[in-house]
N, CA, C and O atoms as a Maestro MAE file, in Angstrom:
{
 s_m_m2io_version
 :::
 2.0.0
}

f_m_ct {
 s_m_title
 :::
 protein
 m_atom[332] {
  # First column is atom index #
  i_m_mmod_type
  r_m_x_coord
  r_m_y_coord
  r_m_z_coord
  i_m_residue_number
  s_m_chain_name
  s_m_pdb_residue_name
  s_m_pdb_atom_name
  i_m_atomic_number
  :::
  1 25 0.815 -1.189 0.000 1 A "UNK " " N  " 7
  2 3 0.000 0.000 0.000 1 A "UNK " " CA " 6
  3 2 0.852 1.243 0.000 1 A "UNK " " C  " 6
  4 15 0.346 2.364 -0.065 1 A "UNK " " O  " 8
  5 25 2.174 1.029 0.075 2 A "UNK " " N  " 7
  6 3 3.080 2.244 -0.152 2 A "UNK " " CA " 6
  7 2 2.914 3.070 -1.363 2 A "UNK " " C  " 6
  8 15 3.286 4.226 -1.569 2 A "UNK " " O  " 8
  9 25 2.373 2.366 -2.008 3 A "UNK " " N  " 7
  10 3 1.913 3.138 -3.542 3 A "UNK " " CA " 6
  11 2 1.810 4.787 -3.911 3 A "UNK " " C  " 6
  12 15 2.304 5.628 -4.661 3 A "UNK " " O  " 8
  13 25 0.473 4.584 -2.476 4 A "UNK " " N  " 7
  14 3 0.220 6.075 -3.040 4 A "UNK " " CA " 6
  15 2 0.502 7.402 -1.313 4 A "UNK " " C  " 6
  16 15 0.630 8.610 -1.115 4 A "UNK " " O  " 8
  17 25 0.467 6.305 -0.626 5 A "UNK " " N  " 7
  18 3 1.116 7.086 0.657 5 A "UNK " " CA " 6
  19 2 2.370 8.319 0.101 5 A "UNK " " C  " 6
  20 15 2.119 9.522 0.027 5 A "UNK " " O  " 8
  21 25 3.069 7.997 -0.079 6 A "UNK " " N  " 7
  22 3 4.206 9.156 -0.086 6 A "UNK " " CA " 6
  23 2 3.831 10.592 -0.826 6 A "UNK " " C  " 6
  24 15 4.419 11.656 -0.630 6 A "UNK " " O  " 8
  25 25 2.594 10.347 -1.819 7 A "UNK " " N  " 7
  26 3 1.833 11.378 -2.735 7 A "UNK " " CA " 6
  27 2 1.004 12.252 -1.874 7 A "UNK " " C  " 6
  28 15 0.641 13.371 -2.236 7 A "UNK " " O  " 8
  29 25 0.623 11.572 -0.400 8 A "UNK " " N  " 7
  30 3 -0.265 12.470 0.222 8 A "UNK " " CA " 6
  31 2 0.431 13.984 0.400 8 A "UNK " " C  " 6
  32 15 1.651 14.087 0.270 8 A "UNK " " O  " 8
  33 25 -0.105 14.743 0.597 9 A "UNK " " N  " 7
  34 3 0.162 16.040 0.383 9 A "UNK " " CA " 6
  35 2 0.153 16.167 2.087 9 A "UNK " " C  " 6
  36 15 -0.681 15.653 2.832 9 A "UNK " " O  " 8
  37 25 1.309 16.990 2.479 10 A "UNK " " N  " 7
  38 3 0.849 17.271 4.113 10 A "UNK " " CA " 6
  39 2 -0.336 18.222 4.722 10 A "UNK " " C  " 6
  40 15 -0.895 18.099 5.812 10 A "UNK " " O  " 8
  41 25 -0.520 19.031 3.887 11 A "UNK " " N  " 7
  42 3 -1.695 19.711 3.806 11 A "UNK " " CA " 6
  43 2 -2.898 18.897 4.332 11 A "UNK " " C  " 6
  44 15 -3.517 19.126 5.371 11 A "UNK " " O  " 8
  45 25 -3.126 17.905 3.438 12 A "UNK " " N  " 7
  46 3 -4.448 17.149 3.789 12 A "UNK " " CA " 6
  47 2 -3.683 15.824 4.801 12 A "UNK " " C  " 6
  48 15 -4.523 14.936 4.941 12 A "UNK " " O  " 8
  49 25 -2.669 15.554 5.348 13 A "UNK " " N  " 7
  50 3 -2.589 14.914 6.293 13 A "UNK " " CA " 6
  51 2 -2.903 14.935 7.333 13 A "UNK " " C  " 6
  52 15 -3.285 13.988 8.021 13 A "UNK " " O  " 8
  53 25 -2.710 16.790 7.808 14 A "UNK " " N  " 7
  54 3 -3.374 17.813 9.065 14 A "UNK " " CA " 6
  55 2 -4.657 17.976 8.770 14 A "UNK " " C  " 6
  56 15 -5.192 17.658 9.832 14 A "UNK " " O  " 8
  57 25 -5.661 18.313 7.897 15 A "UNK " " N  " 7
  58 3 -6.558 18.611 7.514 15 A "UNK " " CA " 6
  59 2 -7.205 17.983 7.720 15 A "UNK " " C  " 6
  60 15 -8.146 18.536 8.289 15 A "UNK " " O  " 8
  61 25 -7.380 16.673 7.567 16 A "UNK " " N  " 7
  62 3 -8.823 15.863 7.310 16 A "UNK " " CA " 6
  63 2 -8.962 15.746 9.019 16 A "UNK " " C  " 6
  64 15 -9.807 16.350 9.678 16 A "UNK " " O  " 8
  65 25 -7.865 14.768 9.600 17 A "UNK " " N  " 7
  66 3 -8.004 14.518 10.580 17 A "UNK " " CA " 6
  67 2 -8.637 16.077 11.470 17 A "UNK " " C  " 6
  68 15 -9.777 15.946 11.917 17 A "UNK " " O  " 8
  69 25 -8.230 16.905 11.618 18 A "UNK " " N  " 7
  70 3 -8.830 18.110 12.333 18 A "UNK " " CA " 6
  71 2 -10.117 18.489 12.212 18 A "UNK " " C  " 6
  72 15 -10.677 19.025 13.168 18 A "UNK " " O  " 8
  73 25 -10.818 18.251 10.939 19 A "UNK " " N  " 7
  74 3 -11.710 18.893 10.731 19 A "UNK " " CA " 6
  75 2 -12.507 17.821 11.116 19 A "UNK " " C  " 6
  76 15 -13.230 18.064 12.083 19 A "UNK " " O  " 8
  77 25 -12.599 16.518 10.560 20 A "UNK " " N  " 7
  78 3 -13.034 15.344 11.607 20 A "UNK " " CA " 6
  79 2 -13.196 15.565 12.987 20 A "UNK " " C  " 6
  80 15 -14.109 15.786 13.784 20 A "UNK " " O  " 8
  81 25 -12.097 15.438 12.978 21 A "UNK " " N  " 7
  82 3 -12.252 16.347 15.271 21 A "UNK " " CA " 6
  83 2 -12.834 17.133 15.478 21 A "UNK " " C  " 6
  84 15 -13.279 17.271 16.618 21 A "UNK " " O  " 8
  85 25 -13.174 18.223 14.267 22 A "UNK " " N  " 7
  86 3 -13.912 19.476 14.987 22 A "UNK " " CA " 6
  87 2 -15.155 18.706 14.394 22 A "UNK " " C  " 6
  88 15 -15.882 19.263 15.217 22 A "UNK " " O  " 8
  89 25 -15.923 18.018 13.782 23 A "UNK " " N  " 7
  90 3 -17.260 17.957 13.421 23 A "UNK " " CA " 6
  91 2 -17.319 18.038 12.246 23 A "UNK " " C  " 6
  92 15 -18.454 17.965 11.775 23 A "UNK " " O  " 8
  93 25 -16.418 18.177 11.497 24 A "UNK " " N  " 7
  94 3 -16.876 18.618 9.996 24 A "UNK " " CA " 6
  95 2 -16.865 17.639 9.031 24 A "UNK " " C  " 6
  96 15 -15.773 17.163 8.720 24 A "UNK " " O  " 8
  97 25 -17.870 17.243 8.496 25 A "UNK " " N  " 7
  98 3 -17.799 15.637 7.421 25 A "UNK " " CA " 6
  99 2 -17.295 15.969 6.537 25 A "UNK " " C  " 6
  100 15 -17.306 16.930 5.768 25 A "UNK " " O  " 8
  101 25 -16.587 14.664 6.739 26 A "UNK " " N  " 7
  102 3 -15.492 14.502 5.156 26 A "UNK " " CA " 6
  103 2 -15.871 13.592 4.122 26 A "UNK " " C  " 6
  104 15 -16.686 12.724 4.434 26 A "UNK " " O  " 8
  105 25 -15.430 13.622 2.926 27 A "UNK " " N  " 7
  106 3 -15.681 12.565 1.808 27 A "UNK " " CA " 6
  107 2 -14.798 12.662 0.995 27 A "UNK " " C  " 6
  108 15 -14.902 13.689 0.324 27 A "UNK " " O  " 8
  109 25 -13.823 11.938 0.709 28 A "UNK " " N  " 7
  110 3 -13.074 11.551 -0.343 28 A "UNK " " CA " 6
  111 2 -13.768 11.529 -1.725 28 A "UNK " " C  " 6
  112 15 -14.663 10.738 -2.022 28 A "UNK " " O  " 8
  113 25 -13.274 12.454 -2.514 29 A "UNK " " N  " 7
  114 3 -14.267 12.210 -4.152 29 A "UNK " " CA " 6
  115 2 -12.942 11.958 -4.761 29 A "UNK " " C  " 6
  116 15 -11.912 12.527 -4.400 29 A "UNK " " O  " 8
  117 25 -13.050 10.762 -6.037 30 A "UNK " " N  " 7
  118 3 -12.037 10.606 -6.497 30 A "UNK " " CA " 6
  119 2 -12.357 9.926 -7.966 30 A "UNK " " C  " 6
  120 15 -13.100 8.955 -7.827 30 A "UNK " " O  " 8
  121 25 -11.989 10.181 -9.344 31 A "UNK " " N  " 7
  122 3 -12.460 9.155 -10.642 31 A "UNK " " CA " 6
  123 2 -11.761 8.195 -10.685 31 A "UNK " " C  " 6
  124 15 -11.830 7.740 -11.827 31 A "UNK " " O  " 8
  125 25 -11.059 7.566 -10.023 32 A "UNK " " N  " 7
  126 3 -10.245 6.702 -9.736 32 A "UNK " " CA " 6
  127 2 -10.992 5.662 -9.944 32 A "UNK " " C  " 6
  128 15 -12.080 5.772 -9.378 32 A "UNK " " O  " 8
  129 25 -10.823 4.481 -10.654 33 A "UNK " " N  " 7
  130 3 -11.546 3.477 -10.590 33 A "UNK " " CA " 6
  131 2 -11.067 2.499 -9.879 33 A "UNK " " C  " 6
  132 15 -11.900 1.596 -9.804 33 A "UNK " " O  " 8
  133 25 -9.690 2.170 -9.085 34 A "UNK " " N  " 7
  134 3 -9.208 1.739 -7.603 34 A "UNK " " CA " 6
  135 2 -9.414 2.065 -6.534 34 A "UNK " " C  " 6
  136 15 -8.697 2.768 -5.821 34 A "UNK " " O  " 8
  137 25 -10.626 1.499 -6.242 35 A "UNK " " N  " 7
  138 3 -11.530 2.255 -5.127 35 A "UNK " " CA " 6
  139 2 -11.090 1.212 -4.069 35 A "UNK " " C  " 6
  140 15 -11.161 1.637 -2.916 35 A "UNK " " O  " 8
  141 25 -10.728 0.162 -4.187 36 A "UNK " " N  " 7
  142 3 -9.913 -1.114 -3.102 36 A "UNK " " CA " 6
  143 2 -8.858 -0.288 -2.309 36 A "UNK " " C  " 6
  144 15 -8.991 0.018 -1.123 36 A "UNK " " O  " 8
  145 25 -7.284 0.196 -3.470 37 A "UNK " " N  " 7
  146 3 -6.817 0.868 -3.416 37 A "UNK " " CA " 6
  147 2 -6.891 2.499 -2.356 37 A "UNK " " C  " 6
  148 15 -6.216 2.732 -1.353 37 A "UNK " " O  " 8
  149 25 -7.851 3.337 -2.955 38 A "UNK " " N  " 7
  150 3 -7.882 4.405 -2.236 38 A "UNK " " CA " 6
  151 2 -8.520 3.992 -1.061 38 A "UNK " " C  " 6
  152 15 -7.983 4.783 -0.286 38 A "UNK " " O  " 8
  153 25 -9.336 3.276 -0.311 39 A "UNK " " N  " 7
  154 3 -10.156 2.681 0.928 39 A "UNK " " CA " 6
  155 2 -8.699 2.428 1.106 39 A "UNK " " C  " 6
  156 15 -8.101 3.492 1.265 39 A "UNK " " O  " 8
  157 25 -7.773 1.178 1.139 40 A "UNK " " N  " 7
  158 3 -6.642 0.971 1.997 40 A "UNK " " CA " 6
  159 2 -5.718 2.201 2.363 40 A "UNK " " C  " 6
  160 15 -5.366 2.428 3.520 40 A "UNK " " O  " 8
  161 25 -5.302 3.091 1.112 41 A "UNK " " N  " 7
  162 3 -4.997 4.293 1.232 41 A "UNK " " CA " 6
  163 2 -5.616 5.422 2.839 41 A "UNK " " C  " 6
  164 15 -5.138 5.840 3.893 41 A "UNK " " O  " 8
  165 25 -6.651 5.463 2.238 42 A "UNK " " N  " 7
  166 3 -7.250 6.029 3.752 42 A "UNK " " CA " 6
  167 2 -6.957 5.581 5.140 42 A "UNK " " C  " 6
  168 15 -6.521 6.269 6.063 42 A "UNK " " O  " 8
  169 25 -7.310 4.134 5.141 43 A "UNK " " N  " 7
  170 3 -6.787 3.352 6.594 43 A "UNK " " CA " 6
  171 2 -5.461 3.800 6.829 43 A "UNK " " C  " 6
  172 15 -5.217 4.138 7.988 43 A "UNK " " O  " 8
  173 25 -4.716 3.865 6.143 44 A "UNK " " N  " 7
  174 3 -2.998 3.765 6.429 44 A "UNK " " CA " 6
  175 2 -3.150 5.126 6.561 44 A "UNK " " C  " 6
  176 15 -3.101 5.469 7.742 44 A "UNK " " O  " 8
  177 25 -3.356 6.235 5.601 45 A "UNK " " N  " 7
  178 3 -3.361 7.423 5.908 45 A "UNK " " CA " 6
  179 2 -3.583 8.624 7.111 45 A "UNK " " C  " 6
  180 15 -2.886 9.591 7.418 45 A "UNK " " O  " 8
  181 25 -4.995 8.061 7.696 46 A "UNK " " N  " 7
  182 3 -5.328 8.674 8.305 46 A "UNK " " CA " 6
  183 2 -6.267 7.511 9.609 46 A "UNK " " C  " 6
  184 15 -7.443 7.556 9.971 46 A "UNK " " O  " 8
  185 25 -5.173 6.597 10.011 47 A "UNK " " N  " 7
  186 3 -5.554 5.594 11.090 47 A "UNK " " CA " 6
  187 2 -6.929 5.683 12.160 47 A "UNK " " C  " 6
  188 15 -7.812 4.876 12.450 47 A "UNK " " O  " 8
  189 25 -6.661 6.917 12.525 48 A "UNK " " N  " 7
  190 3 -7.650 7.684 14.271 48 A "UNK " " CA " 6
  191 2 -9.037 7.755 13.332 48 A "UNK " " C  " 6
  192 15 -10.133 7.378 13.748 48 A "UNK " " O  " 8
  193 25 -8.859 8.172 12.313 49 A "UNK " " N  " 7
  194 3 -10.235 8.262 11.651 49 A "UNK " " CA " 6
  195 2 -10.936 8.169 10.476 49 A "UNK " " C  " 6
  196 15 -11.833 8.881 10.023 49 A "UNK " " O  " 8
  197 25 -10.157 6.752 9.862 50 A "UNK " " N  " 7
  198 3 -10.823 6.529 8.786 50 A "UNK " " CA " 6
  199 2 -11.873 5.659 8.538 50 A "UNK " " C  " 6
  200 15 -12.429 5.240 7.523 50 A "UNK " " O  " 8
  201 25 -12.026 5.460 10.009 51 A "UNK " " N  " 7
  202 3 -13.749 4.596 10.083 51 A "UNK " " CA " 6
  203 2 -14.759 6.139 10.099 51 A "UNK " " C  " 6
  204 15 -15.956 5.963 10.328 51 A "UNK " " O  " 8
  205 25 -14.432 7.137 9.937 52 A "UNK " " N  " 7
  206 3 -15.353 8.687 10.203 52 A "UNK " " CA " 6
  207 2 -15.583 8.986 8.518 52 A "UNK " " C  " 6
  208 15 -16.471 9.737 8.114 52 A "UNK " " O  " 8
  209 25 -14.748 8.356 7.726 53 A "UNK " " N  " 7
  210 3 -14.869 9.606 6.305 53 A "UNK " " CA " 6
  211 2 -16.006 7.960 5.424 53 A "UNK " " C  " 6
  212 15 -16.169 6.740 5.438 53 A "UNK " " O  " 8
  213 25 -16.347 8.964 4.944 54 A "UNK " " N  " 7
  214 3 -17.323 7.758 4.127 54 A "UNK " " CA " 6
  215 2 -16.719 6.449 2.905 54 A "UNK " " C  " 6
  216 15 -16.054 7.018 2.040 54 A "UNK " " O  " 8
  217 25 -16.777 5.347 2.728 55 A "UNK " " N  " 7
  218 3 -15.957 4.645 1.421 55 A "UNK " " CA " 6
  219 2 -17.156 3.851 1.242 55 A "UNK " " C  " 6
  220 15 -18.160 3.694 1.936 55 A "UNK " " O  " 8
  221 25 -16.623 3.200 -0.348 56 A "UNK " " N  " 7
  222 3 -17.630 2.171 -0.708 56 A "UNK " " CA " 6
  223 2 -17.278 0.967 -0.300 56 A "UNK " " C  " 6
  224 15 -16.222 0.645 0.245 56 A "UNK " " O  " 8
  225 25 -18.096 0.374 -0.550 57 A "UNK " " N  " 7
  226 3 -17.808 -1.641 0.140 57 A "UNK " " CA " 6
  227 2 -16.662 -1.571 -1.151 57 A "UNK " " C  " 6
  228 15 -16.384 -0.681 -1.953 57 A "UNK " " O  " 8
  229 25 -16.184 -2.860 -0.952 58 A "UNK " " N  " 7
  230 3 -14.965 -3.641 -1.531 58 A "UNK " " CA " 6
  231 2 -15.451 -4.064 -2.598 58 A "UNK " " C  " 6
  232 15 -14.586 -4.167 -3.468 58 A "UNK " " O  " 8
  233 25 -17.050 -4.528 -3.111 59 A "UNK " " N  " 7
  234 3 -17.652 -4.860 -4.270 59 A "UNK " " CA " 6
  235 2 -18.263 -3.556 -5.017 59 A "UNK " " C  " 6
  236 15 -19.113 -3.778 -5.880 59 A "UNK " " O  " 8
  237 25 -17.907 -2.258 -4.761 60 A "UNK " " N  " 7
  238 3 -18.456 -1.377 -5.738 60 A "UNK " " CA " 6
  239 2 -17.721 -1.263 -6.943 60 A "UNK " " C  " 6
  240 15 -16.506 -1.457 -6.950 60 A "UNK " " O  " 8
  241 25 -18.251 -1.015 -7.795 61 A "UNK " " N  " 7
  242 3 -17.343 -0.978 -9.474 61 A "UNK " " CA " 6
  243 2 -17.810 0.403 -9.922 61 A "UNK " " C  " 6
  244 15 -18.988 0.453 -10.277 61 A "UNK " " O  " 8
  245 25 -16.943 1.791 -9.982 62 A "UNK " " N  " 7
  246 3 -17.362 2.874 -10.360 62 A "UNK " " CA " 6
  247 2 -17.757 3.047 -12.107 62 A "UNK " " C  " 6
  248 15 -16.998 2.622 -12.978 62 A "UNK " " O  " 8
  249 25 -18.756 3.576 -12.334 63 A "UNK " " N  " 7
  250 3 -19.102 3.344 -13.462 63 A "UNK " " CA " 6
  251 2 -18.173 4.124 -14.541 63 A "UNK " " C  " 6
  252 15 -17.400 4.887 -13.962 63 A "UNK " " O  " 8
  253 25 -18.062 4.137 -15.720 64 A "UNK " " N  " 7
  254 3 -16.966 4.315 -16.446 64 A "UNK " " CA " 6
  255 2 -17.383 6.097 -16.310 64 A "UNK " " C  " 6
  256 15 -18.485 6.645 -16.277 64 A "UNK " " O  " 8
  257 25 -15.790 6.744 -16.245 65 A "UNK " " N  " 7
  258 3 -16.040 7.961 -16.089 65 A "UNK " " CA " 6
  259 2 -15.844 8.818 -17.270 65 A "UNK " " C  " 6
  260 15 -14.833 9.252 -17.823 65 A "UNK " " O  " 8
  261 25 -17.610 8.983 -17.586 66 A "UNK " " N  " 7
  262 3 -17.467 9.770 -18.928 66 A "UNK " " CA " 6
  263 2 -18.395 11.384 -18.927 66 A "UNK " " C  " 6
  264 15 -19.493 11.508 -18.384 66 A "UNK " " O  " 8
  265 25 -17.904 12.138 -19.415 67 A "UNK " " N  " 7
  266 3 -18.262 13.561 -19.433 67 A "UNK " " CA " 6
  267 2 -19.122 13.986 -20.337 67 A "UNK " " C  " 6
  268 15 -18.838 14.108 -21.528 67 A "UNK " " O  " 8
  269 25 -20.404 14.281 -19.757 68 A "UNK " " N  " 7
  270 3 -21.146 14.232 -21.199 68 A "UNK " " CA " 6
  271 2 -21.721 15.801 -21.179 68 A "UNK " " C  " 6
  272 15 -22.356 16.293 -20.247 68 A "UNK " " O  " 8
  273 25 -21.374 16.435 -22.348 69 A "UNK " " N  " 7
  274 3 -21.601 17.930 -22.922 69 A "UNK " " CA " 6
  275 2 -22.937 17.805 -23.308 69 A "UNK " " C  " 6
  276 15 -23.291 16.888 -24.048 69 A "UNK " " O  " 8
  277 25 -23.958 18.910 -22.736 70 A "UNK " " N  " 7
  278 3 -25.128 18.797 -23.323 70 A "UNK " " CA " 6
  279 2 -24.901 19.838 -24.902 70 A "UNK " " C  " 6
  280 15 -24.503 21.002 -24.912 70 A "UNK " " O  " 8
  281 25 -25.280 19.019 -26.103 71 A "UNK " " N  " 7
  282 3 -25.172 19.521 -27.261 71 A "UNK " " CA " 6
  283 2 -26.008 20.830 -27.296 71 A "UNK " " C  " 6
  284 15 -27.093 20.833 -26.714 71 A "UNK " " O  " 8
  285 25 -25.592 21.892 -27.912 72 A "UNK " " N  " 7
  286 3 -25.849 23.431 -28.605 72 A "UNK " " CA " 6
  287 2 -27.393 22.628 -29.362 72 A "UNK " " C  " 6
  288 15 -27.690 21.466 -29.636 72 A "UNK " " O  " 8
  289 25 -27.985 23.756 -29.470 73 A "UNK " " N  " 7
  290 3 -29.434 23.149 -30.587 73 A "UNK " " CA " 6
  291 2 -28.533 23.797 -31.990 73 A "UNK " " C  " 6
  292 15 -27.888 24.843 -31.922 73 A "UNK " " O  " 8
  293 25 -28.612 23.191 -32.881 74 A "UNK " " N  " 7
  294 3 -28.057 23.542 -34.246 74 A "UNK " " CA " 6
  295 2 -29.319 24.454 -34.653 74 A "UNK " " C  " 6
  296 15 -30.438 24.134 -34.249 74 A "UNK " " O  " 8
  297 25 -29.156 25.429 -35.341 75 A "UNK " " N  " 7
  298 3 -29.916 26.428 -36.376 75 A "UNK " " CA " 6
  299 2 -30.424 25.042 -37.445 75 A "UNK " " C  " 6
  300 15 -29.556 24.233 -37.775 75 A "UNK " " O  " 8
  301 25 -31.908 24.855 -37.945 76 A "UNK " " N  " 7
  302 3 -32.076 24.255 -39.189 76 A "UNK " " CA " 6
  303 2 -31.755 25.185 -40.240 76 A "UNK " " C  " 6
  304 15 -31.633 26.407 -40.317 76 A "UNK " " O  " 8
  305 25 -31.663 24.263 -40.979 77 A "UNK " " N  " 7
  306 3 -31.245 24.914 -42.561 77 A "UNK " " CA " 6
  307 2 -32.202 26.185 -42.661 77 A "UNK " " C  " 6
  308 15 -32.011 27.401 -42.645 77 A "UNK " " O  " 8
  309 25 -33.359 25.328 -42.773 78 A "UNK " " N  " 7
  310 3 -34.748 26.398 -42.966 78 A "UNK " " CA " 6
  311 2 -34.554 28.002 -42.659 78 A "UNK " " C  " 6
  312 15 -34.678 29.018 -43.343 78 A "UNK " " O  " 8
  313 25 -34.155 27.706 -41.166 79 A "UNK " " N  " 7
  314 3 -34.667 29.190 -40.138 79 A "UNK " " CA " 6
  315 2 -33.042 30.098 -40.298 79 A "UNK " " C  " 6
  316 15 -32.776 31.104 -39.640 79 A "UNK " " O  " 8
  317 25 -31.870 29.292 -41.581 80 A "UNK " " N  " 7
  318 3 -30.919 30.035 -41.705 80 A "UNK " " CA " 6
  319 2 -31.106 31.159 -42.763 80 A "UNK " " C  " 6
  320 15 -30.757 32.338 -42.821 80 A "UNK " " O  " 8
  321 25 -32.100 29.948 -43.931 81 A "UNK " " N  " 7
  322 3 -32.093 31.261 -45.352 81 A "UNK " " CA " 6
  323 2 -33.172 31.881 -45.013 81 A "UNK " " C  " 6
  324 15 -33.890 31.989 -46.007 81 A "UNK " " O  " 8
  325 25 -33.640 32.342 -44.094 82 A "UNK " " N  " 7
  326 3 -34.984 33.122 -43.535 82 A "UNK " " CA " 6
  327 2 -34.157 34.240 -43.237 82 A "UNK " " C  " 6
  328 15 -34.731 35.198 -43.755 82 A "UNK " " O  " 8
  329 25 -32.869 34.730 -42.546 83 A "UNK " " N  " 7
  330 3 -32.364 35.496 -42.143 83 A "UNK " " CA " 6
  331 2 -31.529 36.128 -42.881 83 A "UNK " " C  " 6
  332 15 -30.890 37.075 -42.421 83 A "UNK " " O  " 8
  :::
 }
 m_bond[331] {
  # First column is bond index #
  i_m_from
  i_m_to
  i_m_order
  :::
  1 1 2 1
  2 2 3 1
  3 3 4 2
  4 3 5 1
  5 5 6 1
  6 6 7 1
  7 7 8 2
  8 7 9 1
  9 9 10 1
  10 10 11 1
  11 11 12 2
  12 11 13 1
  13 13 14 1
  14 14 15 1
  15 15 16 2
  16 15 17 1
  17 17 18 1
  18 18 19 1
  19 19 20 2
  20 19 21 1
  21 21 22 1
  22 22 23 1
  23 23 24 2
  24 23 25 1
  25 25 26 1
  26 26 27 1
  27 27 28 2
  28 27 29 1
  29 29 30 1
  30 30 31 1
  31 31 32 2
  32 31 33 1
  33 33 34 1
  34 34 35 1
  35 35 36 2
  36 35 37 1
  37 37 38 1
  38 38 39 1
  39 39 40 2
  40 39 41 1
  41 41 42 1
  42 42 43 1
  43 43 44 2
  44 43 45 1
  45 45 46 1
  46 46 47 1
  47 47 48 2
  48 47 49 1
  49 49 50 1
  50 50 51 1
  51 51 52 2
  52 51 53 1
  53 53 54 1
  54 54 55 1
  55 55 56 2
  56 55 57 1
  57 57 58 1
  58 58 59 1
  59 59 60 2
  60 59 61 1
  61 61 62 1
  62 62 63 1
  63 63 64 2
  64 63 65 1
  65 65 66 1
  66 66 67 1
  67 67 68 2
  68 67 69 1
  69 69 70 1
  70 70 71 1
  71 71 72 2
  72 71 73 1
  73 73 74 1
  74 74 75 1
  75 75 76 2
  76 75 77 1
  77 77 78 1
  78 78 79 1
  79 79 80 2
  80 79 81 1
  81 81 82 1
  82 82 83 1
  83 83 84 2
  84 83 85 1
  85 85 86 1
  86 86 87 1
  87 87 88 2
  88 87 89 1
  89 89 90 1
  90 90 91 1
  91 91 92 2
  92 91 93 1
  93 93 94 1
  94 94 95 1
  95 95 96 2
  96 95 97 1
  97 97 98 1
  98 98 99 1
  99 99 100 2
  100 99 101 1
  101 101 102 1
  102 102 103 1
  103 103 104 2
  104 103 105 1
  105 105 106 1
  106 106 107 1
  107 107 108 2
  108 107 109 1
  109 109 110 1
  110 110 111 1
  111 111 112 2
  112 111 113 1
  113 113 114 1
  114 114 115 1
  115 115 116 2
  116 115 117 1
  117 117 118 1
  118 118 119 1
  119 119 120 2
  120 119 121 1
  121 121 122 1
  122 122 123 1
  123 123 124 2
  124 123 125 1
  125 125 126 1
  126 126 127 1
  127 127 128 2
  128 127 129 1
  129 129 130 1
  130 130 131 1
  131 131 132 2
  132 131 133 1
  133 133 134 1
  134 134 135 1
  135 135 136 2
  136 135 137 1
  137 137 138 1
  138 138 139 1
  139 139 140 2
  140 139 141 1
  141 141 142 1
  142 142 143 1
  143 143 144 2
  144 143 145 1
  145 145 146 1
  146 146 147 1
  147 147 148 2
  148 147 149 1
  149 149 150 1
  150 150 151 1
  151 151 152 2
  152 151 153 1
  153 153 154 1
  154 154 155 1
  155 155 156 2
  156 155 157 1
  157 157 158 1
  158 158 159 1
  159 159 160 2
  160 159 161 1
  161 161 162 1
  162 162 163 1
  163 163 164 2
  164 163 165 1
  165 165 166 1
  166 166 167 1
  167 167 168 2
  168 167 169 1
  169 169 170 1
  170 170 171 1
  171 171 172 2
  172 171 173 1
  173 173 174 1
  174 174 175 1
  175 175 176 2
  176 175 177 1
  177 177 178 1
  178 178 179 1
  179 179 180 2
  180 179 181 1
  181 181 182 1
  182 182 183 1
  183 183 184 2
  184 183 185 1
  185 185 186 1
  186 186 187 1
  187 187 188 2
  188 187 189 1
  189 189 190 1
  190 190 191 1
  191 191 192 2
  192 191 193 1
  193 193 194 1
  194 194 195 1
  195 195 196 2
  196 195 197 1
  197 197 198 1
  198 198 199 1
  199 199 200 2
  200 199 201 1
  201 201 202 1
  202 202 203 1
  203 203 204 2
  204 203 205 1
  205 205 206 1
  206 206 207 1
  207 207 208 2
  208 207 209 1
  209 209 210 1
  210 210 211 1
  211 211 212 2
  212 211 213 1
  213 213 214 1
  214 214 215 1
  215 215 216 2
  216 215 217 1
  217 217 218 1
  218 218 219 1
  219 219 220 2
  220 219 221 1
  221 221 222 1
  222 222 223 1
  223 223 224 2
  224 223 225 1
  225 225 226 1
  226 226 227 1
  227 227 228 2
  228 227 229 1
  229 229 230 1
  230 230 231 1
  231 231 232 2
  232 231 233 1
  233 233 234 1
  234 234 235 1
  235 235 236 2
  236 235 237 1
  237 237 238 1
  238 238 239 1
  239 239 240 2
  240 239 241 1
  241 241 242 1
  242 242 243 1
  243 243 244 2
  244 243 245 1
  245 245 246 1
  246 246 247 1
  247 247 248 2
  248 247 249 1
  249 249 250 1
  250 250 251 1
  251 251 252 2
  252 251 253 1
  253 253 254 1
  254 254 255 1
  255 255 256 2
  256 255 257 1
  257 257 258 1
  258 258 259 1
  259 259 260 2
  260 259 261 1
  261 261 262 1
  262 262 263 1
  263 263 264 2
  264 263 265 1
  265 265 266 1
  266 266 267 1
  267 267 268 2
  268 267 269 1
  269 269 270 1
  270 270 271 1
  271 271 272 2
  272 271 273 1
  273 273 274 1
  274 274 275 1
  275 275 276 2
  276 275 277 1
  277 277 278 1
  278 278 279 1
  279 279 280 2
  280 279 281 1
  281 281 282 1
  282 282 283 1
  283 283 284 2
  284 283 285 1
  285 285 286 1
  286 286 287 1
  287 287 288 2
  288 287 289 1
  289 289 290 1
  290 290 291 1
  291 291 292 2
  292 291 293 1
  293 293 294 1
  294 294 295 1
  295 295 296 2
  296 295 297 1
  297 297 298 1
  298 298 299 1
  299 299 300 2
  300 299 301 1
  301 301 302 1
  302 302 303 1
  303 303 304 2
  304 303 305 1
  305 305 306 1
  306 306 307 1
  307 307 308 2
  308 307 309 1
  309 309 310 1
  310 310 311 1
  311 311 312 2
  312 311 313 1
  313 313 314 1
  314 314 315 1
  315 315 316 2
  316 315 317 1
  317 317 318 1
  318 318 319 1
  319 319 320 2
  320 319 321 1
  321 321 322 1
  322 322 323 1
  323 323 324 2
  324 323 325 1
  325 325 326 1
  326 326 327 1
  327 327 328 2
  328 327 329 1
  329 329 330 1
  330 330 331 1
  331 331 332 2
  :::
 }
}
């Protein structure tokens, strides 16, 4: 699990845990589709309280992460030679 430990940023090493302590809910958002991965990540990360931040079970499969642009309405032909 050393993987991704050394990437943590110290910033959010102090952070999560504190704001946890003070009351403030946390949630990991991530497109990561190693969601096994980031859950072990957390445990090791942040020990005192990573039964506090929310994860998925071990059988979730994130659905493929795709970005979908709602399309422009095109001008019809019609309502172009009108103008």
């Amino acid at each position: 699990m050393g993987g991704l430990v050394p990437h943590l940023r110290p910033l959010f090493g102090e952070l999560v845990p504190r704001a946890i302590e003070s009351g403030i809910c946390v949630a990991i958002v991530t497109f990561s589709p190693e969601v096994a991965s980031i859950r072990d990540f957390l445990g090791v990360s942040f020990p005192a309280v990573a039964d506090q931040v929310p994860r998925p079970p071990s059988t979730y499969h994130s659905p493929p992460a795709t970005l979908h642009r709602p399309r422009r309405p095109q001008p019809s032909p019609s309502s172009a030679l009108a103008s």
